[in-house]
C-alpha positions as CSV (number, residue, x, y, z in Angstrom):
1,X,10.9,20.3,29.5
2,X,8.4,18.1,27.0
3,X,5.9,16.4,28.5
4,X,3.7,13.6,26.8
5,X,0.8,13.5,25.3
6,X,-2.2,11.4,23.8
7,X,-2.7,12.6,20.2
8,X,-3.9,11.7,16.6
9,X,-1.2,12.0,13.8
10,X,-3.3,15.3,12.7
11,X,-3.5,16.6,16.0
12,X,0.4,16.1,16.6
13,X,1.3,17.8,13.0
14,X,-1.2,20.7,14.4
15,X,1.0,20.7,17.1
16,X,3.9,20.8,15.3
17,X,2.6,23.2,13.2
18,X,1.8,25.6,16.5
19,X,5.6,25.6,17.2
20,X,6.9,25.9,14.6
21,X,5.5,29.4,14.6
22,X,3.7,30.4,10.9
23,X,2.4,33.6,10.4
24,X,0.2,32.6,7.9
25,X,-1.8,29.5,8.0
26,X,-4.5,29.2,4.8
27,X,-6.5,25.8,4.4
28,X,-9.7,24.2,2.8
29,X,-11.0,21.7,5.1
30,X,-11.1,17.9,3.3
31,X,-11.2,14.3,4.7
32,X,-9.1,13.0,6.3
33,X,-7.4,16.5,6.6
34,X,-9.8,18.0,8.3
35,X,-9.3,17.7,11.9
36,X,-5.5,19.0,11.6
37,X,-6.8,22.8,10.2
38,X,-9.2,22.8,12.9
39,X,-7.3,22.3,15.4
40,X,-4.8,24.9,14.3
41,X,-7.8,27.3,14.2
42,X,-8.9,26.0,17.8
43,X,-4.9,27.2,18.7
44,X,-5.4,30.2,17.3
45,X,-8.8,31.2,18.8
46,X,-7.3,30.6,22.2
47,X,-4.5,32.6,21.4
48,X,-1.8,29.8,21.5
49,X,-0.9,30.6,18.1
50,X,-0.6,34.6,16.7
51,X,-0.6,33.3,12.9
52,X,-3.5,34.6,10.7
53,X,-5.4,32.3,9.4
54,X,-7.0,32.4,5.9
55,X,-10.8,31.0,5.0
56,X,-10.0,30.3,1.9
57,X,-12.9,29.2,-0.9
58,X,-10.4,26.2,-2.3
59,X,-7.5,24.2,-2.6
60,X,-6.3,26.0,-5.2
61,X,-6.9,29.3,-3.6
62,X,-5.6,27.9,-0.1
63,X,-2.1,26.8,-2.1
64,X,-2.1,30.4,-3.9
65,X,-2.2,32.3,-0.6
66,X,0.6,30.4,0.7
67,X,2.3,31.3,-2.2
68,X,1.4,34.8,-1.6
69,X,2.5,35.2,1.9
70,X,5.8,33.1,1.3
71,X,6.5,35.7,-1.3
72,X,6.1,38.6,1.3
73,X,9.1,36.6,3.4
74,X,6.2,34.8,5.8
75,X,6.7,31.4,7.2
76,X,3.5,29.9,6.2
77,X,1.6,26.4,5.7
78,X,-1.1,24.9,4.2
79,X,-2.8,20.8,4.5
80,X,-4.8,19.1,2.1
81,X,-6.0,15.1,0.6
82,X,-6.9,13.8,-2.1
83,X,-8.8,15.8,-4.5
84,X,-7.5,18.6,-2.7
85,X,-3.9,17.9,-3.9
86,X,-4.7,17.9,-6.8
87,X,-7.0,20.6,-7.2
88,X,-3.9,22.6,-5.7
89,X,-1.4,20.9,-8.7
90,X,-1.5,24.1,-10.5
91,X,-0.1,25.9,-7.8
92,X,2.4,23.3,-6.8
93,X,4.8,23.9,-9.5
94,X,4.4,27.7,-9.0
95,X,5.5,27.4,-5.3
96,X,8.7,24.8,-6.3
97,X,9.9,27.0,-8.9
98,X,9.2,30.0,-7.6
99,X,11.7,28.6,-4.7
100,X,9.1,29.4,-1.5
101,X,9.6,27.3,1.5
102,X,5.9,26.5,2.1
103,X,5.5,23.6,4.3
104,X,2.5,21.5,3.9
105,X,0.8,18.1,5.6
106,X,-1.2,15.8,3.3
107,X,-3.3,13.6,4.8
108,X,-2.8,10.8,2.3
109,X,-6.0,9.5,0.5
110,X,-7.0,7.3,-2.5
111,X,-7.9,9.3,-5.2
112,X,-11.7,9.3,-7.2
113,X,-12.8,7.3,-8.9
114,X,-14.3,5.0,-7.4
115,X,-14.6,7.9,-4.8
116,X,-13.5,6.9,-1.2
117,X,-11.8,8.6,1.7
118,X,-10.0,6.2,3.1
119,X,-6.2,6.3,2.2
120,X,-3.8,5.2,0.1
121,X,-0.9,7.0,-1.5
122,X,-1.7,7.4,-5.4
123,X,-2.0,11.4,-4.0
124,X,1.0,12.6,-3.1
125,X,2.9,9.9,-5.3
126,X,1.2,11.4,-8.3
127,X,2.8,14.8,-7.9
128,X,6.7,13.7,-7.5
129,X,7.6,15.7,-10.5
130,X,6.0,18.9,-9.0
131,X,9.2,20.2,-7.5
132,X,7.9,19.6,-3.9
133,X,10.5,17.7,-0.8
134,X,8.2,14.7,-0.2
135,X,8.9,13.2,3.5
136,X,6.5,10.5,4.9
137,X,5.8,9.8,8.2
138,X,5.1,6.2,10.1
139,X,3.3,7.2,13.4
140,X,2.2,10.3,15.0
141,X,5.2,11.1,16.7
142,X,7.3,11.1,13.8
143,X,4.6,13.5,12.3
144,X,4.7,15.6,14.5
145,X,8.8,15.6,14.4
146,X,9.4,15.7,10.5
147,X,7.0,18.8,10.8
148,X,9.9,21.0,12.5
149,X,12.3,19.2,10.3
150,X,10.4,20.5,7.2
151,X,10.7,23.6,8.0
152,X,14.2,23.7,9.1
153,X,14.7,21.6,5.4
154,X,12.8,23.7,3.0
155,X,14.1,26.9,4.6
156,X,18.2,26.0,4.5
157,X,19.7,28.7,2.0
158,X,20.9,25.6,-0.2
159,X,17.8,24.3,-0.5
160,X,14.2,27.3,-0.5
161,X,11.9,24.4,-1.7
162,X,8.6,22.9,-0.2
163,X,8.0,20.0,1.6
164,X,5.3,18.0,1.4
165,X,4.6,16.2,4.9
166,X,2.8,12.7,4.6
167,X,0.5,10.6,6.9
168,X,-1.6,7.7,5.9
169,X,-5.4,8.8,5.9
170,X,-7.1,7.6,8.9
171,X,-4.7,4.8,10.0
172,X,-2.4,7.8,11.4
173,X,-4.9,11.0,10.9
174,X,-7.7,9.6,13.4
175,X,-5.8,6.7,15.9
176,X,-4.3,8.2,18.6
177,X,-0.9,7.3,20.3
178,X,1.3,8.7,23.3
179,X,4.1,10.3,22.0
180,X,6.8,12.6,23.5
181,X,6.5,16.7,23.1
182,X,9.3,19.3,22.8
183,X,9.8,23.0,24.6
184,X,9.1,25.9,22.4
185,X,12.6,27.5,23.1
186,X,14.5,25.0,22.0
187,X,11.9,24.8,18.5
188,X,13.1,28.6,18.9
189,X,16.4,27.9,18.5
190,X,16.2,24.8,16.0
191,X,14.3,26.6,13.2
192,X,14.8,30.3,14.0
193,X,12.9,33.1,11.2
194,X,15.3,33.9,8.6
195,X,15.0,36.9,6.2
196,X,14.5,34.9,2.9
197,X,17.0,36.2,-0.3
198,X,13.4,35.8,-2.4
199,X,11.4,37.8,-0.8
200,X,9.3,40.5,-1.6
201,X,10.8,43.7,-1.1
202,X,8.7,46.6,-1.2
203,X,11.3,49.6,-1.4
204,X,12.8,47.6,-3.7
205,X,10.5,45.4,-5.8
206,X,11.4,42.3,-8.3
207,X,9.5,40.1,-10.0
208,X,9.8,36.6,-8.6
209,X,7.3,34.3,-10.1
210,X,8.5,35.5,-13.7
211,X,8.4,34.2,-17.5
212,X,11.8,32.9,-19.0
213,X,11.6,31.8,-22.7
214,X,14.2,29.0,-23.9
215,X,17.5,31.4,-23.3
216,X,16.7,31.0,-19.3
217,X,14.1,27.7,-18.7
218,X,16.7,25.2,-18.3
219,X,19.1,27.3,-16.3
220,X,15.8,27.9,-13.8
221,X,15.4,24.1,-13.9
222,X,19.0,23.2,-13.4
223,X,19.0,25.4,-10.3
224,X,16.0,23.9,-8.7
225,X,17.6,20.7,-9.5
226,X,20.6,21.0,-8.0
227,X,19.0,22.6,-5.1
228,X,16.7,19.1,-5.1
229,X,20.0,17.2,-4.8
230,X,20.9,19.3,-1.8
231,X,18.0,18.3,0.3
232,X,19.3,15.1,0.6
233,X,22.4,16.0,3.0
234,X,20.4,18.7,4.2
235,X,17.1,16.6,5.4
236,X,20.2,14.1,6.9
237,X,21.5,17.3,9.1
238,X,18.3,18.2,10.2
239,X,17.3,14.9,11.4
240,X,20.8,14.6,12.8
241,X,20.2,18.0,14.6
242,X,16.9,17.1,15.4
243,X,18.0,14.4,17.4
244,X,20.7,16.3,19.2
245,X,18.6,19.4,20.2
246,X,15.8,16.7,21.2
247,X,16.3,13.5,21.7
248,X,14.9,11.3,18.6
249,X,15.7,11.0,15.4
250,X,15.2,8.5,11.9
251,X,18.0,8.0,9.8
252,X,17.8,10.5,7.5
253,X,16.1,10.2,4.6
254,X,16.2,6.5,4.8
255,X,15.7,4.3,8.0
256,X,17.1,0.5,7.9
257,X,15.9,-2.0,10.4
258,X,18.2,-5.4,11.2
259,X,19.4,-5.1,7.5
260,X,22.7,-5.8,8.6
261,X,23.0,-9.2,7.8
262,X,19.4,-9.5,5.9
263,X,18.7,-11.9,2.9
264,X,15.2,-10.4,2.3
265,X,14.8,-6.9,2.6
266,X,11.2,-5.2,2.6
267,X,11.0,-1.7,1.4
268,X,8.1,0.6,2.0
269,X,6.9,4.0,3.1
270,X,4.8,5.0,5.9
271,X,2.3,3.6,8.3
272,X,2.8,0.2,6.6
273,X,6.3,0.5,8.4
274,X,5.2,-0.1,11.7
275,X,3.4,-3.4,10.8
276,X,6.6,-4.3,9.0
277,X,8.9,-3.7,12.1
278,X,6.7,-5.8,14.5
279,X,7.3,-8.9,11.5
280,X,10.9,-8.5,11.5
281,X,10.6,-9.0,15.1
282,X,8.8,-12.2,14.7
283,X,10.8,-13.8,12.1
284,X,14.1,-12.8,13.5
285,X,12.8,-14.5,16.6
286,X,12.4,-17.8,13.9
287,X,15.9,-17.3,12.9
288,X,14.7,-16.0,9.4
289,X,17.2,-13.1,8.6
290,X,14.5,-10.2,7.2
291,X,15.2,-6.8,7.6
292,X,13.2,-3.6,6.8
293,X,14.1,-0.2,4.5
294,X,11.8,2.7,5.8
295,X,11.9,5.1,2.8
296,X,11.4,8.3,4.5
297,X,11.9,10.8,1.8
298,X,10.8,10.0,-1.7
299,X,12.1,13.9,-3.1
300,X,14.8,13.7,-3.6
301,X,14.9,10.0,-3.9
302,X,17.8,8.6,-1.7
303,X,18.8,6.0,-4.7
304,X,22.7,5.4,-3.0
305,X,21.3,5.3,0.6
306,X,18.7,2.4,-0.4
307,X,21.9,0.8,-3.0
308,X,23.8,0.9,0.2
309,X,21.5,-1.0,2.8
310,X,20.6,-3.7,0.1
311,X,23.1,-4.2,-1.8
312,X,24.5,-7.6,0.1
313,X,20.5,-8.7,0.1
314,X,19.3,-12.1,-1.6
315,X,16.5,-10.6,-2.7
316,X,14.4,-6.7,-1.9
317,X,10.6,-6.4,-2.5
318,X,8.9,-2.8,-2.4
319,X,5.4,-3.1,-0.6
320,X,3.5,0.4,-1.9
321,X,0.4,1.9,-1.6
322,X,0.2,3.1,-5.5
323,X,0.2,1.3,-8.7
324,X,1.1,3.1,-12.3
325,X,-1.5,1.5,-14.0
326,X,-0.5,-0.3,-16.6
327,X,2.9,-0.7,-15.7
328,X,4.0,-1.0,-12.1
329,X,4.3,0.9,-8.5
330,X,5.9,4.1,-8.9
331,X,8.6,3.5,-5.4
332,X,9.8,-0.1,-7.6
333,X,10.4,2.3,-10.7
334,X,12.7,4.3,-8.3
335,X,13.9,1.4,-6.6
336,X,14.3,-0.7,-9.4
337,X,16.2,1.9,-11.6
338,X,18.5,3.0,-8.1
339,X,19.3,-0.9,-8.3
340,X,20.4,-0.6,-12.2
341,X,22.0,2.2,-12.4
342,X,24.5,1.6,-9.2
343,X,25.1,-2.0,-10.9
344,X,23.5,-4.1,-8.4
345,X,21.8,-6.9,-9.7
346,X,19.8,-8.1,-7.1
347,X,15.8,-9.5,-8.2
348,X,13.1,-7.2,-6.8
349,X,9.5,-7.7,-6.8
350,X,6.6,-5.3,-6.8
351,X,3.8,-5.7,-4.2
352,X,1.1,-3.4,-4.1
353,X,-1.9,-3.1,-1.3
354,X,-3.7,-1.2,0.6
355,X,-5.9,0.7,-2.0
356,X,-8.7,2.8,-0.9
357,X,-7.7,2.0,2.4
358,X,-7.4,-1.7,2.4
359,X,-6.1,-3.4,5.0
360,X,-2.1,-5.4,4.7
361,X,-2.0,-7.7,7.4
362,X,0.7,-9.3,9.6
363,X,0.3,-12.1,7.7
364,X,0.1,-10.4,4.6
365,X,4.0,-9.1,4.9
366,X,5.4,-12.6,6.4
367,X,4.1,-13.8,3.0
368,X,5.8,-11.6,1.2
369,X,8.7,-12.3,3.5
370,X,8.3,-15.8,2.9
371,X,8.1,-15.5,-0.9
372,X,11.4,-13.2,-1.1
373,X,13.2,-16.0,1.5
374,X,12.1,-18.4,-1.1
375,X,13.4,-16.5,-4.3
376,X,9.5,-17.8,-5.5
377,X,8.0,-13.9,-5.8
378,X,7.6,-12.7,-9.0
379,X,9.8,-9.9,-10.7
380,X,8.8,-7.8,-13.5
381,X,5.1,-7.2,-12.3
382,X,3.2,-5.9,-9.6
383,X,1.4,-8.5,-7.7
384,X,-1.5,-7.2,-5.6
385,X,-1.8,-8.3,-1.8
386,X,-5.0,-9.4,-0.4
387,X,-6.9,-9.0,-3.9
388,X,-10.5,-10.2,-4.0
389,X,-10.2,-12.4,-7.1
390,X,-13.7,-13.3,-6.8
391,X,-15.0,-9.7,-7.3
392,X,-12.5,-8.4,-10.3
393,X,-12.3,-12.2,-12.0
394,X,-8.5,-12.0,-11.7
């Protein structure tokens, strides 16, 4: 039976990690990554874990060995930040269209320069067209959850693609919270090995990472497609399994909260979540009907789930850590064109914060709330929460 336990988002992904049972575990330490590949190697040094791990001299090198052991049929993983991600970019696209299940935590972080550790999400959101299952996470327990359901996701015959495991840098990587373990038997029995159709075979060897020319390239890219648009039924079974087998679970690939009946409806992606929840909460108790749209899984991008939930709204604004510069936040590109396309016209408006780690306050998001009640925020543009105007003359 679980027990409970006092962890850091990184230590709970380690934990997660130590469960789910790689054989092959290769990593280049980075902050705010760090502390999760160490405690992996602590697991394995005390012989909780029988995976071998790999010193590797980069990113790029740590992402390549994954690759390499995934091809050989191993259940492997890998973490990075940053730089790190996209020093590994190369590979990225060799792993998605090579169809390996690699499983991988990124430890989100702004991106240089200015160079500063603290995080943001400009990393991970800058490698959507990689090929890579992007899920995010919104506390440690859920971290150290969506680990197992990565690799119950990534390994599904349908789908044999990453998955890229998000948790804000520092605000989940290094605060710690109680959350609820799980009993290796019955991680046993929810992702069991599987003998992967890709694999490398050596009595009977085939070329898997392999040149196709314009008679083949599109049919290569149609398949990983389609196996993309799998995921999305496939991440909602594994959550839905998940929370069978143990207990929790968190919508899927999207997670609404007291939508029902919203007229302003914040959407967003990870820790920001939580903050969100507790201002729902609040206002609700004002009789102000807000509601909040956890994005969970940005790859594949859940446009009818979030048409769905919103679609009776007044008014939807997307809080993001990112910004396309010069044009908007990539999630209100998605958003925005899920909105079009399914013929909803409801106004939207862009808010970005927390670059480089900046802080969005309670009071930031009943401001925003506020704004949407009030159909005063502004659509068509990003508009940047808690800016210093003083400092950039804005």
């Amino acid at each position: 039976m679980g027990t409970k336990a006092f962890l850091s988002a990184n230590e709970a992904a380690a934990h997660g990690v130590r469960l789910a049972k790689p054989q092959v575990i290769a990593a280049y330490p980075i902050t705010p990554q760090t502390t999760l590949v160490e405690k992996l190697a602590d697991f394995i040094a005390d012989g909780q874990s029988d995976a071998r791990y790999m010193m590797v001299e980069s990113e790029h090198s740590a992402m390549a060995a994954a690759l390499g052991a995934s091809m050989m049929g191993a259940r492997t993983f890998t973490a990075s930040s940053s730089q790190g991600l996209l020093y590994m970019c190369e590979m990225l696209s060799y792993v998605s269209g090579a169809r390996h299940p690699v499983v991988m935590a990124d430890a989100n972080r702004s991106t240089a320069t200015p160079w500063n550790i603290y995080g943001d999400q400009r990393d991970s959101l800058a490698e959507l067209e990689s090929g890579w299952i992007q899920l995010y996470a919104e506390n440690a327990q859920e971290a150290y959850d969506t680990i197992l359901e990565a690799y119950k996701v990534a390994e599904d015959p349908d789908v044999m693609l990453p998955v890229m495991v998000n948790l804000d840098g520092f605000v989940l990587t290094h605060t710690y919270e109680l959350l609820h373990t799980v009993d290796q038997d019955k991680v046993d029995a929810y992702i069991p090995y599987q003998q992967f159709a890709n694999r490398m075979d050596l009595d009977n060897p085939k070329a898997t990472c392999i040149t196709a020319g314009p008679l083949y390239n599109m049919e290569f890219r149609y398949q990983q497609h389609q196996a993309m648009l799998n995921a999305v039924e496939k991440i909602k079974a594994a959550d839905k399994a998940f929370g069978e087998t143990f207990g929790r679970s968190y919508g899927g690939v999207v997670e609404a909260y007291k939508c029902d009946d919203a007229e302003a409806i914040l959407i967003t992606l990870g820790s920001v979540a939580g903050t969100t929840r507790c201002v729902v909460d609040e206002m609700r108790e004002q009789g102000k009907k807000v509601g909040l749209l956890k994005i969970r899984c940005m790859r594949p991008f859940p446009a009818k789930e979030i048409v769905e939930i919103v679609k009776n709204a007044k008014f939807v604004g997307v809080l993001e850590k990112d910004v396309s510069f010069g044009f908007e936040g990539v999630v209100y590109t998605d958003v925005s064109s899920a909105l079009k396309s399914a013929g909803v016209e409801i106004p939207a408006a862009n808010y970005v914060g927390g670059l480089g780690g900046r802080s969005i306050y309670k009071t930031d998001i009943e401001k925003i709330y506020e704004e949407l009640l009030a159909g005063t925020a502004k659509v068509g543009e990003a508009s940047f929460v808690n800016l210093r105007r003083d400092i950039c003359g804005a």
